[in-house]
C-alpha positions as CSV (number, residue, x, y, z in Angstrom):
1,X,69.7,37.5,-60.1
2,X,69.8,37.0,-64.3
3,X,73.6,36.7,-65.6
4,X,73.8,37.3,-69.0
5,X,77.3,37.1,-71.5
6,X,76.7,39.6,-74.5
7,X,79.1,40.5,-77.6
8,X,78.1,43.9,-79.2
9,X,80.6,44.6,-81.9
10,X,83.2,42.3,-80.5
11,X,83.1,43.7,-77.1
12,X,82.4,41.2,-73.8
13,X,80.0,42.2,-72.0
14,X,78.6,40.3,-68.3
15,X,75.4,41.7,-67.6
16,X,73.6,41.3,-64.0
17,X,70.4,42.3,-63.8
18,X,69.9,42.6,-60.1
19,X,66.2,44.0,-59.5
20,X,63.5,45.6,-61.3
21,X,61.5,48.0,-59.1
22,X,58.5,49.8,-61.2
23,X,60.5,51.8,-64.8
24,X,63.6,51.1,-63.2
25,X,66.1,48.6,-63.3
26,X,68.8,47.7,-61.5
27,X,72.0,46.2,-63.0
28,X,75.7,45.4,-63.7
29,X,77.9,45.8,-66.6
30,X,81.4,44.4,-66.9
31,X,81.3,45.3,-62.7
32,X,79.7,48.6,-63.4
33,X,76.7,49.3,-61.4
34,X,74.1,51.2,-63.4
35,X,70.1,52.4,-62.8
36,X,68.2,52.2,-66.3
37,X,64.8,53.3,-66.7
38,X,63.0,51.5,-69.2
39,X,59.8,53.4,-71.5
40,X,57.8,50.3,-70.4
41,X,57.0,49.0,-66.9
42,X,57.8,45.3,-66.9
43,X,56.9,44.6,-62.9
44,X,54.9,46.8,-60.5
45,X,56.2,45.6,-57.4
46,X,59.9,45.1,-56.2
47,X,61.7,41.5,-56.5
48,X,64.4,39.5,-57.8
49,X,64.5,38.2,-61.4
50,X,64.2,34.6,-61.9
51,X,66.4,32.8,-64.2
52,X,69.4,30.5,-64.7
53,X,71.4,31.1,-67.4
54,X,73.1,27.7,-69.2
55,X,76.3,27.6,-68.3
56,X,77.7,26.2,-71.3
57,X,76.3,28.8,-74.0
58,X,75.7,32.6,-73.9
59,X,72.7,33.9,-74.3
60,X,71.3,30.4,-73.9
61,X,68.3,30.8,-70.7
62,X,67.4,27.4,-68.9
63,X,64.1,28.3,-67.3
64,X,63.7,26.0,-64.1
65,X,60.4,23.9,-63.8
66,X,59.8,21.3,-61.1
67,X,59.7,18.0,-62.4
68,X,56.8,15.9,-63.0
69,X,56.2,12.6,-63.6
70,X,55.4,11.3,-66.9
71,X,51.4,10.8,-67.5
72,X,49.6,11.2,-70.1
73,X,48.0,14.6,-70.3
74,X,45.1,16.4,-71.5
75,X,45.6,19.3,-73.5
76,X,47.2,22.4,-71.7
77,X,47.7,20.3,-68.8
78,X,51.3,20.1,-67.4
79,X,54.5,22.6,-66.4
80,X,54.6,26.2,-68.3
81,X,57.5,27.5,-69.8
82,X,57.6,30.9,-69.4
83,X,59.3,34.1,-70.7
84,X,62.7,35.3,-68.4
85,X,62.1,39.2,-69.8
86,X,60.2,41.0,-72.2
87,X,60.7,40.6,-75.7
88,X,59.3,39.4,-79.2
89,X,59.0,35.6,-80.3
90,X,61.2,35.2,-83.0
91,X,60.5,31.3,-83.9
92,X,58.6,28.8,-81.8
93,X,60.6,25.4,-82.4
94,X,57.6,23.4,-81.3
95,X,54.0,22.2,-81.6
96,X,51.8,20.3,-79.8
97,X,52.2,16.7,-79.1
98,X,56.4,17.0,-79.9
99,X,58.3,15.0,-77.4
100,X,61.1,17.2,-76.0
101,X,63.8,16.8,-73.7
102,X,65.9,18.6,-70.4
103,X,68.0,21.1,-72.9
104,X,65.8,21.7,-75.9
105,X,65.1,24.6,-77.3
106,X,61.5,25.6,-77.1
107,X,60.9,29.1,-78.4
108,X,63.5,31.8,-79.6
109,X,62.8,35.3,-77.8
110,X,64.4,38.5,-79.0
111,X,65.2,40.8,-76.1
112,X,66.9,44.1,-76.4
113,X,68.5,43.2,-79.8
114,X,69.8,39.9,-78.8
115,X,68.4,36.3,-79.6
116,X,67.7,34.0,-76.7
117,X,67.1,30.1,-76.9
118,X,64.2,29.1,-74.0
119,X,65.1,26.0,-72.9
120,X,63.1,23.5,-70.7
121,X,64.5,21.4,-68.1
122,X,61.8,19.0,-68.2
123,X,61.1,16.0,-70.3
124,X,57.9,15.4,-71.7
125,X,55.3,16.3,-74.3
126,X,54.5,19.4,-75.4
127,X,50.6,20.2,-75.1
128,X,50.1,23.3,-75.7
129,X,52.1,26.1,-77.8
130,X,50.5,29.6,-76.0
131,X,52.5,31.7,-78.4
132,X,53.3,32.7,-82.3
133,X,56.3,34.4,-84.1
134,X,55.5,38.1,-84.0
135,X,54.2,37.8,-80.6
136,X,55.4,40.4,-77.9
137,X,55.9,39.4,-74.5
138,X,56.4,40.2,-71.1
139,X,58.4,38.8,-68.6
140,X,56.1,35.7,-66.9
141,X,54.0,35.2,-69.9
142,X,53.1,31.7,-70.8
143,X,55.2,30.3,-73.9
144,X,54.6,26.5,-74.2
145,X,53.2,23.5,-71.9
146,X,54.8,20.6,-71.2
147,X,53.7,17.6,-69.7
């Protein structure tokens, strides 16, 4: 399940989205269960979303990568950090060989009208950048490697 906290116009919103099964999703609003069907299918099969939301800053999304241990790696090599829903890259915050930490912000994704910060949870170097600002995305795709 993918918690989100949203302010449109100075209006709280919580937002759970609770499944995605082909156009349609599944989701709560402020306690409000509601079916949306989107123009675009994001998944063809049924299944939970995957995604941690930071506790301690809406619209902030940790994405959760095992950890590895530190190495030396070739380029491309390492853990991906990858998109939580579809959207557009807005700014990429990092290139290749940057050292970055559990908590930085790796890539900012614009989804439904709202800026997200992709964190990583991992510490490491960055060796490869899969994605540019303009970019549209879908939920899974590759964003940056970390290593």
């Amino acid at each position: 399940m993918a918690k989100y906290q949203y302010t449109v116009e100075g209006t709280d919103y919580d937002v759970e989205i609770l499944e995605i099964e082909d156009n349609i999703a599944k989701v709560t609003v402020n306690g409000a269960e509601f079916e949306v069907e989107m123009k675009q299918m994001l998944n063809p099969t049924k299944r939970p979303i995957k995604q941690v939301v930071a506790p301690e800053a809406t619209n902030n999304i940790r994405i959760e990568t095992p950890k590895k241990p530190q190495v030396a790696a070739p380029a491309g090599a390492g853990a991906n950090i990858e998109a939580p829903l579809p959207g557009t890259i807005i700014d990429v915050k990092v290139n290749v060989g940057d050292k970055v930490k559990s908590g930085d912000t790796v890539v900012v994704l614009e989804a439904m009208k709202m800026q997200n910060n992709i964190e990583t949870d991992i510490d490491g170097e960055v060796t490869a950048v899969l994605v540019k600002q303009g970019d549209s995305v879908m939920e899974g795709t590759p964003l940056v490697t970390i290593a």
